[in-house]
VMD Tcl script that draws the C-alpha trace (Angstrom):
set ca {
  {-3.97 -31.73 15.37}
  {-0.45 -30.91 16.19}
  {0.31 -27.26 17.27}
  {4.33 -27.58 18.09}
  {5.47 -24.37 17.32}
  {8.10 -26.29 14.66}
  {5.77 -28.30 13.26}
  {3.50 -25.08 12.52}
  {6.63 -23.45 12.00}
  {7.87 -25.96 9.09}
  {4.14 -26.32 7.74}
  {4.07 -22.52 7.47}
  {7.60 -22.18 5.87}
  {6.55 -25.14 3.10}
  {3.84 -23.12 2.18}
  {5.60 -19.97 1.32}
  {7.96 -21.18 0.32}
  {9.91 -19.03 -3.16}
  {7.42 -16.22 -1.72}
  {9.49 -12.73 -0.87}
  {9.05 -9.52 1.05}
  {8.85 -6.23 -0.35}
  {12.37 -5.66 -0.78}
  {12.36 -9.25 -2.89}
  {15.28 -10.66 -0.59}
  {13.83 -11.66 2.57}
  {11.99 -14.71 2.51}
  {8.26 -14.47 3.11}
  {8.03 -16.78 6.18}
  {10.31 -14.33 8.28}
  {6.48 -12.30 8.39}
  {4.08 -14.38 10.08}
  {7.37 -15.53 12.37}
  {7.66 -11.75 13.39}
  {3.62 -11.91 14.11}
  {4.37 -14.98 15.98}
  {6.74 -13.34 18.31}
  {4.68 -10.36 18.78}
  {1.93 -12.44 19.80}
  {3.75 -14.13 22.12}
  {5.45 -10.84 23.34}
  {2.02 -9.02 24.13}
  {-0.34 -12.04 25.07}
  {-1.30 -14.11 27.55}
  {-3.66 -16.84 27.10}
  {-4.63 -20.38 27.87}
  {-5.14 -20.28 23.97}
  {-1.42 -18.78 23.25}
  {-0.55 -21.90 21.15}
  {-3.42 -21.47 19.27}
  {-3.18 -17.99 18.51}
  {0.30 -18.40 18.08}
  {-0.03 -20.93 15.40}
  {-2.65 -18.79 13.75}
  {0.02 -16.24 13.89}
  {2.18 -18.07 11.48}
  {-0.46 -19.46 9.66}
  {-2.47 -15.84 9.16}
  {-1.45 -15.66 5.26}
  {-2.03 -19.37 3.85}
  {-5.53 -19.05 2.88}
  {-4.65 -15.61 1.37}
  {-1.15 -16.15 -0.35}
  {-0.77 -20.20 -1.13}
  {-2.97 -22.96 -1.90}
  {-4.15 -23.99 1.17}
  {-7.78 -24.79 1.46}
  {-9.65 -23.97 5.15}
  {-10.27 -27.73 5.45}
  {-6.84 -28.27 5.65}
  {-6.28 -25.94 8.22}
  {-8.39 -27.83 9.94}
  {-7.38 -31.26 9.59}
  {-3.81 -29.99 10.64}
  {-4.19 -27.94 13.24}
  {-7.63 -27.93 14.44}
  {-11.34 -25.51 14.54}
  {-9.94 -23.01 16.66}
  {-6.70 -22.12 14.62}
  {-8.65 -22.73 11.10}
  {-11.11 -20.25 11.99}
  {-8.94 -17.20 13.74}
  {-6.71 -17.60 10.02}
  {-10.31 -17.13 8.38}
  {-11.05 -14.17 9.84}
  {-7.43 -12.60 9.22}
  {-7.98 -13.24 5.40}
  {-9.22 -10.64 3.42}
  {-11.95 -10.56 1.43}
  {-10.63 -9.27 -1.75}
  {-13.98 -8.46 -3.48}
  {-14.71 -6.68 0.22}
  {-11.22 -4.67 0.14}
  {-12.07 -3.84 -3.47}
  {-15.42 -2.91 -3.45}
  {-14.77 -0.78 -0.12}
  {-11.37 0.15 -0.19}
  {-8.84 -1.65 2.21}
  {-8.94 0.51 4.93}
  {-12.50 0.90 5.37}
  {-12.31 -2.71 4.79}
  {-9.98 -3.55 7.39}
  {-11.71 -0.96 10.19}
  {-15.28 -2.64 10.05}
  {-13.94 -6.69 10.08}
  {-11.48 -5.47 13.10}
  {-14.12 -4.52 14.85}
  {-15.81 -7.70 14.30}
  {-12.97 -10.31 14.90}
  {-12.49 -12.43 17.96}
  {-10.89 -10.90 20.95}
  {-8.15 -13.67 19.08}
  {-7.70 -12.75 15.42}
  {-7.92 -8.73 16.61}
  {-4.61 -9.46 18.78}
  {-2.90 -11.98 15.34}
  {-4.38 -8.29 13.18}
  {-2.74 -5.81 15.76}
  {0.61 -7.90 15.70}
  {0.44 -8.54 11.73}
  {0.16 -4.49 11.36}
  {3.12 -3.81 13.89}
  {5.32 -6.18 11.94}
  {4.54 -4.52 9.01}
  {5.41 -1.00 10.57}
  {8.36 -2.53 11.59}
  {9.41 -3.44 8.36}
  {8.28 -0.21 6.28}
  {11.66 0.73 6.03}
  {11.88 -1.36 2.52}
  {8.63 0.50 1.29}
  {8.80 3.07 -1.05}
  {8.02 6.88 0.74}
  {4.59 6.69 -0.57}
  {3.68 3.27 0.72}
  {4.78 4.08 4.07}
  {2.93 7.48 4.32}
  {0.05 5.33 3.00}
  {0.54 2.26 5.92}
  {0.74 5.23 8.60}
  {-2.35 6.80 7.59}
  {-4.49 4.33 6.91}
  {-2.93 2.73 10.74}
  {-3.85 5.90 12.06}
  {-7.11 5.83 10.87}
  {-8.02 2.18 11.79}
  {-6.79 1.83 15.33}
  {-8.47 5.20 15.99}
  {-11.85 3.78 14.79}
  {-10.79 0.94 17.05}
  {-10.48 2.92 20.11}
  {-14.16 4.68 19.40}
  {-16.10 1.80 18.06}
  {-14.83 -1.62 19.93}
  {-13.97 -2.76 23.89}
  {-10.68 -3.87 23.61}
  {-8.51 -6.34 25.65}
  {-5.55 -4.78 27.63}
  {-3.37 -6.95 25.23}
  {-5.09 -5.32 22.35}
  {-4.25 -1.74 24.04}
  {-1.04 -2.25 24.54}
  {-0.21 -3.83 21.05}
  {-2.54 -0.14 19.91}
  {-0.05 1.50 22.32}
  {3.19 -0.03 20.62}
  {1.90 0.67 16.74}
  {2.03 4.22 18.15}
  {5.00 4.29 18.97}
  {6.38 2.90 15.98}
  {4.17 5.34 14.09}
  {5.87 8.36 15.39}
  {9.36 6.66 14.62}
  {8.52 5.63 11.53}
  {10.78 7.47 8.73}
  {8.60 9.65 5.71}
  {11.75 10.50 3.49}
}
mol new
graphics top color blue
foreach p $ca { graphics top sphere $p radius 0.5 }
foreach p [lrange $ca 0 end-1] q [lrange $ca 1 end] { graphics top cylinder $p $q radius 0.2 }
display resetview
C-alpha cells in the first residue's frame, strides 16, 4: 500500500490518461487534483492521506478500467472503499434521477467520502464556466437542492459545513448567461 501523494498522483494520471474536461482541452486528471487540494484545504484528519488519495482516485472505478480489487491491492481497504462509495450507481442515477440519487447516498456516506463528494461538487462549480448556460443552471439547482437536503436530513462535520458554506458562495458567483 503506498499512499505518496505522487505515487497516487502518477497512478491516477495513468489512468485517465487521453480523458478531457468539458471544454475537451484540459486534461481529465487536473479534476480529482482540484478535489485533492480542496480536501486538503478544508480537512483535518489523522486519515488526510487517505482521503486525500481517495480524492484523486474518486473517478477510476467510474471512468477507467480499474477494478475495486485493485484499489485495494494499491492503496489499501480504507481508500478502496471511500472511492466505492463516491461512484455512482448508474442504474441508481437512472432509475431515480441523479439528483435524487446523489441526495439519499450523501446522506449515507462516511463522514470521509461526504467531505471527497462536497470537494468533487465545489470543483465542479468552480469549473462551470466551460458549461453550456443550461448545464450550469442545471449544476446550481440540483447543488441547491442537495446540500439543502443535507443540512435537514444528516449531522454534518464542521469540515463538511464549511466546504457547504464555500459551494454557497460559489453558487451566488456563479455566472447564468
Amino acid at each position: 500500500m503506498n499512499l505518496d501523494y505522487d505515487y497516487v498522483l502518477k497512478y491516477a494520471t495513468q489512468k485517465h490518461a487521453g480523458q478531457f474536461r468539458a471544454d475537451g482541452v484540459t486534461p481529465y486528471i487536473c479534476h480529482p487534483i482540484k478535489v485533492a487540494e480542496l480536501v486538503k484545504q478544508y480537512k483535518k484528519s489523522s486519515k488526510l492521506d487517505h482521503i486525500i488519495a481517495a480524492a484523486l482516485l474518486h473517478d477510476t472505478l467510474e471512468d477507467t478500467y480499474t477494478s475495486y480489487r485493485e484499489l485495494i491491492d494499491n492503496f489499501g481497504e480504507i481508500v478502496a472503499s471511500i472511492v466505492i462509495e463516491l461512484t455512482t450507481a448508474d442504474y441508481m442515477s437512472d432509475l431515480v434521477g441523479k439528483s435524487n440519487y446523489l441526495k439519499t447516498r450523501m446522506c449515507i456516506m462516511s463522514p470521509y467520502a461526504l467531505v471527497v463528494k462536497l470537494a468533487d461538487r465545489l470543483a465542479n462549480i468552480l469549473d462551470s464556466y466551460n458549461l453550456t448556460p443550461e448545464k450550469r443552471v442545471k449544476l446550481k439547482m440540483d447543488t441547491i437542492e442537495i446540500v439543502d437536503y443535507l443540512e435537514k436530513n444528516r449531522e454534518l462535520t464542521n469540515s463538511q459545513k464549511t466546504l457547504i458554506a464555500e459551494i454557497r458562495v460559489q453558487l451566488d458567483k456563479m455566472k447564468m448567461d
